[in-house]
C-alpha positions as CSV (number, residue, x, y, z in Angstrom):
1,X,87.4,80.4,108.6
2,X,86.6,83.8,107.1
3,X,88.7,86.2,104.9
4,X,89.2,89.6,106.6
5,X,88.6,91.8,104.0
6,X,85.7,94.2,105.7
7,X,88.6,94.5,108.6
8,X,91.0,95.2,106.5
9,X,89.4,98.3,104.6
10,X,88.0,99.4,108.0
11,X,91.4,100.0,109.3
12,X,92.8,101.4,106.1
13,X,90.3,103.7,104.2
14,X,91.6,103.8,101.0
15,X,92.4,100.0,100.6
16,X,89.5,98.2,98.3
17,X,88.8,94.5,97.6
18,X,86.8,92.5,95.3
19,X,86.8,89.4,96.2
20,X,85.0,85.7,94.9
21,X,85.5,82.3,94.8
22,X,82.8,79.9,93.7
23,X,82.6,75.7,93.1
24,X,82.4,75.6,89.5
25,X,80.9,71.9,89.6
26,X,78.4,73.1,92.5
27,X,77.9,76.9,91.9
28,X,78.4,77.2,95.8
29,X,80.2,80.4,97.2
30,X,83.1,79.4,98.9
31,X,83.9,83.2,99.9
32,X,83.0,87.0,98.7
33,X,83.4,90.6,99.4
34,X,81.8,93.1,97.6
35,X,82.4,91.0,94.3
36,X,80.4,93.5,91.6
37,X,83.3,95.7,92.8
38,X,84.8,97.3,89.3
39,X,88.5,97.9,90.4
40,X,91.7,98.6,88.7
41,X,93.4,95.0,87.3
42,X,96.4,95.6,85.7
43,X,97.8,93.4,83.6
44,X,94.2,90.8,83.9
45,X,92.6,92.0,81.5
46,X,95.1,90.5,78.7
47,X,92.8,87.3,79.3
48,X,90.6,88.8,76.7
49,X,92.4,89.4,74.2
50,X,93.8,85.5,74.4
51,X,90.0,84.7,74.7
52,X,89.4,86.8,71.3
53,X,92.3,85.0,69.6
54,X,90.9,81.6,70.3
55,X,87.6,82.8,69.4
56,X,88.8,83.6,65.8
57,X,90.6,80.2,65.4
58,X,87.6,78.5,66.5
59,X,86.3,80.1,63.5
60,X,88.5,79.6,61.2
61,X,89.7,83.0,60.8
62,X,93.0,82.6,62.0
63,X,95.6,80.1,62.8
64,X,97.7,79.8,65.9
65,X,100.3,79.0,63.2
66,X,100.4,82.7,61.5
67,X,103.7,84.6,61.9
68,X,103.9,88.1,63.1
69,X,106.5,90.7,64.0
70,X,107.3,93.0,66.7
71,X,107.1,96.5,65.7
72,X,109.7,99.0,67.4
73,X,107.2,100.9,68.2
74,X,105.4,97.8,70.5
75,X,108.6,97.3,72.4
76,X,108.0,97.2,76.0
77,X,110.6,95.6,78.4
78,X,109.9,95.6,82.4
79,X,107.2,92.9,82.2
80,X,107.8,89.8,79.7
81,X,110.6,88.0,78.1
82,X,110.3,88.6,74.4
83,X,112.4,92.1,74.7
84,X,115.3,89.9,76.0
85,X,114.9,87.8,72.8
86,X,117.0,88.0,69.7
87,X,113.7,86.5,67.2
88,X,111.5,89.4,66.0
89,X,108.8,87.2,64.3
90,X,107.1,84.7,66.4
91,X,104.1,82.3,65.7
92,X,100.3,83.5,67.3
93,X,100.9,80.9,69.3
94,X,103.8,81.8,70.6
95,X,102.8,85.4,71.3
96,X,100.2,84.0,72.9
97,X,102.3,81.7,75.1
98,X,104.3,84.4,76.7
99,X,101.4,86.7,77.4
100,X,99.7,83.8,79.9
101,X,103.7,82.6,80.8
102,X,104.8,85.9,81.9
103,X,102.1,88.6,81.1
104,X,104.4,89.7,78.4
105,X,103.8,93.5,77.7
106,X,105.7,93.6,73.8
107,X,103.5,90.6,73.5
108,X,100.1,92.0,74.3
109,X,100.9,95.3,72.4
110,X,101.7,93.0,69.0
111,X,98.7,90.7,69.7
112,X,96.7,93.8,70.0
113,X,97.9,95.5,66.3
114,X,97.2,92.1,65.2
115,X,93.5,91.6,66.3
116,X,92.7,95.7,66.8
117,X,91.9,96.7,70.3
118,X,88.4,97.6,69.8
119,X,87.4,94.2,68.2
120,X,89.1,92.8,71.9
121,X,86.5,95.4,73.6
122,X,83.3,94.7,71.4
123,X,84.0,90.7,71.8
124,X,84.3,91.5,75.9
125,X,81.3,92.8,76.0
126,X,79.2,90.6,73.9
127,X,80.2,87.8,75.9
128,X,78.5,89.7,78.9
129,X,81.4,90.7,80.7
130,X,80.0,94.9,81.5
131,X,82.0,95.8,83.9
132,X,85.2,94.0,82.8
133,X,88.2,94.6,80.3
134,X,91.2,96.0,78.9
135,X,91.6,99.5,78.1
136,X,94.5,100.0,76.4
137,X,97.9,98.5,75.0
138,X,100.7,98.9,77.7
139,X,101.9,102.5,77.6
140,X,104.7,103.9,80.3
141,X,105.1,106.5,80.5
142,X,101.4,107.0,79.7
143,X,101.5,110.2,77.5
144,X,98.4,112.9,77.7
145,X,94.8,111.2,76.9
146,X,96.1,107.8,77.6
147,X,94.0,105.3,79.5
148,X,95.0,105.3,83.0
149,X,94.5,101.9,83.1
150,X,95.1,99.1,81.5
151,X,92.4,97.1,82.7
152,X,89.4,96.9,84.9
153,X,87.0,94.1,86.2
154,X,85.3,92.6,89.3
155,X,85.4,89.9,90.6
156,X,82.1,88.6,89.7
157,X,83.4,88.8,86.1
158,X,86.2,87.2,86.5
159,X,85.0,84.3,88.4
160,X,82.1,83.7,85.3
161,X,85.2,83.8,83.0
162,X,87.3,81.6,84.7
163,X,84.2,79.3,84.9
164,X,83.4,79.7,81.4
165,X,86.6,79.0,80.2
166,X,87.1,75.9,82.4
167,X,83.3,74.6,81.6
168,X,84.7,74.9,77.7
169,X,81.3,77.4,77.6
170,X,82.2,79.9,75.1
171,X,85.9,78.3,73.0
172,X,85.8,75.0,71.4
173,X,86.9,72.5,74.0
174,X,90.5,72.0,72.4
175,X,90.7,76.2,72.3
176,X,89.3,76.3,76.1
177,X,92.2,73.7,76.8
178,X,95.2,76.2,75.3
179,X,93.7,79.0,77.0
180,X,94.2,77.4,80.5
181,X,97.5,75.9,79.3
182,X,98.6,79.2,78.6
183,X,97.8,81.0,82.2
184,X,99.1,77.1,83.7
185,X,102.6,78.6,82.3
186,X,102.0,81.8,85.0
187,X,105.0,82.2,87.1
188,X,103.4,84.9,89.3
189,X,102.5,83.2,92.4
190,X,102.5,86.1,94.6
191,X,99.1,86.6,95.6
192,X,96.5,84.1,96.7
193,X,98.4,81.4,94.9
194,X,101.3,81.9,96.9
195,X,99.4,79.5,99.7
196,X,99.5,76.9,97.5
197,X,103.3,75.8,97.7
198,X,104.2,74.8,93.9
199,X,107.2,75.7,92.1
200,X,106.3,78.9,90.0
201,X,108.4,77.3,87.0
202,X,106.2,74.3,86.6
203,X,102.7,73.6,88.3
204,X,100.2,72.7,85.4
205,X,99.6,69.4,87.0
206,X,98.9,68.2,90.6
207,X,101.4,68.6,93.3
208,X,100.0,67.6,96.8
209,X,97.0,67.6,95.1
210,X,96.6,70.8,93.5
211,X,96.4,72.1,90.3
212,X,96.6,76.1,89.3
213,X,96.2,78.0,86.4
214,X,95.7,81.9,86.6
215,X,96.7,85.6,85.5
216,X,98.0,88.3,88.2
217,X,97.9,91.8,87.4
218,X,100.4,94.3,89.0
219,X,101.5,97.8,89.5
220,X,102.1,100.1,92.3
221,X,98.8,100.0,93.5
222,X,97.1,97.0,92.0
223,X,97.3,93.5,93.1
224,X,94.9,91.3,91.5
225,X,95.2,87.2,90.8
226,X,92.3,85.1,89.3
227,X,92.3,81.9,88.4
228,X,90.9,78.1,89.0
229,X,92.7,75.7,91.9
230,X,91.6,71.9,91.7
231,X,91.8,68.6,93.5
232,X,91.7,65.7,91.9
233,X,87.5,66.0,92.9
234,X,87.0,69.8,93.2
235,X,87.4,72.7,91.0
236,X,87.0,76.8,92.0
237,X,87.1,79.5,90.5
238,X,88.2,82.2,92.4
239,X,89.3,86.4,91.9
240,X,90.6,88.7,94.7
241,X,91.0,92.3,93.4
242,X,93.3,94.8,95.5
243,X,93.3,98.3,94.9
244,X,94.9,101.3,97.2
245,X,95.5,104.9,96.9
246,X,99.1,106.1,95.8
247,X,101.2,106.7,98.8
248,X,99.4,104.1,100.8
249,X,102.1,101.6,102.7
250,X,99.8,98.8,102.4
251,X,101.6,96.2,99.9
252,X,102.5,93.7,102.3
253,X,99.2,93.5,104.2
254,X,97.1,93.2,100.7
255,X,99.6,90.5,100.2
256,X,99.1,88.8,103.4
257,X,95.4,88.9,103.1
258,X,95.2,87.3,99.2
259,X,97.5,84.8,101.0
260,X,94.5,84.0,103.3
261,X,92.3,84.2,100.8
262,X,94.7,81.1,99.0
263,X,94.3,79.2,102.4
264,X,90.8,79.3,102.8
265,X,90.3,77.8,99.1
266,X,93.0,74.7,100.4
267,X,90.6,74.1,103.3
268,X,88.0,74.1,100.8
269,X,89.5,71.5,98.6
270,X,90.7,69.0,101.4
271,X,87.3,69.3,103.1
């Protein structure tokens, strides 16, 4: 089985993937497309500024513990829960929590003040990651000089982080453990996850014999899902990018294909 992805771009100029998924036991490609791709990722790259959190607990310089507190100016409703919430100051850990849970946008834009945006950057790229990370805190409408994105990456990059991260290869082991319990909280099942058949409320453990944990990224012309799927004897890593041109109708076919993308790695695992 193959994932269409040259035919897909073929018939649609204008529609882009980036698309990996590798055994992260075996280091064997399981599928790719054009995976040095750079594309636009949404809402993704807040996966490095968790990584930079955890880096700086592993060190001691911070405690998942510490209490901060939304600004006004940081409120940001559409994605997230913590604008529907009545508590102003929440634990690092808790921040944290609803970014991987629910990609929460007041969330990232605290956690951001908190650890400084350019410290997020400068840690991204010394970990290797070139072509990968986030851009900006989440603006809309995005004023004059903005970013116009709030994150970028391929899918080479991703995969090495999801890798990484699951290999306990850059955070302590326990740190490596609350990153993935974090994204194991995502509710976006959407994408190439949506194959998989768990209940989007609760799936950080095996059902039918799979495990998830991974971060979607979405807007208007962005769909982007990365992550790791397991068996109970097999563990890849996997990122499919989706990009389009505004005014393309091409949603529900990008969709359809990540979907494909989520079958192929279930073949994988029960092979």
């Amino acid at each position: 089985m193959t994932v269409a992805f040259e035919e897909h771009e073929s018939e649609l100029p204008g529609l882009r993937f980036s698309a990996l998924a590798v055994d992260v036991d075996t280091g064997a490609t399981v599928f790719g497309h054009q995976p040095d791709l750079v594309l636009n990722t949404a809402s993704v790259g807040k996966i490095f500024l968790l990584h930079r959190l955890l880096t700086e607990v592993d060190a001691g310089a911070r405690s998942l513990e510490d209490r901060v507190t939304r600004r006004p100016a940081e409120w940001m409703d559409n994605s997230g829960l913590w604008y529907l919430l009545q508590a102003d100051t929440l634990s690092l850990y808790d921040v944290a929590a609803l970014i991987g849970a629910v990609s929460d946008n007041a969330a990232t834009n605290t956690l951001c003040r908190v650890i400084g945006l350019p410290v997020v950057q400068e840690h991204t790229r010394d970990l290797g990651y070139l072509y990968s990370g986030l851009d900006d805190i989440v603006r809309w409408p995005l004023p004059p000089g903005a970013p116009r994105r709030l994150s970028h990456a391929s899918a080479e990059d991703l995969v090495r982080f999801v890798t990484r991260t699951a290999t306990a290869a850059d955070l302590s082991p326990a740190s490596a453990d609350t990153l993935q319990r974090w994204l194991g909280a995502g509710m976006d099942l959407s994408m190439v996850a949506s194959a998989f058949g768990l209940d989007p409320l609760a799936h950080y453990f095996f059902d039918h014999g799979v495990w998830l944990w991974n971060k979607t990224g979405t807007i208007s012309t962005v769909r982007a899902d990365t992550g790791l799927v397991m068996s109970p004897d097999r563990r890849i890593a996997y990122a499919v990018l989706a990009n389009w041109e505004s005014g393309m109708d091409v949603r529900d076919r990008a969709l359809a294909l990540m979907r494909t993308a989520g079958d192929e790695l279930l073949r994988q695992l029960a092979a």
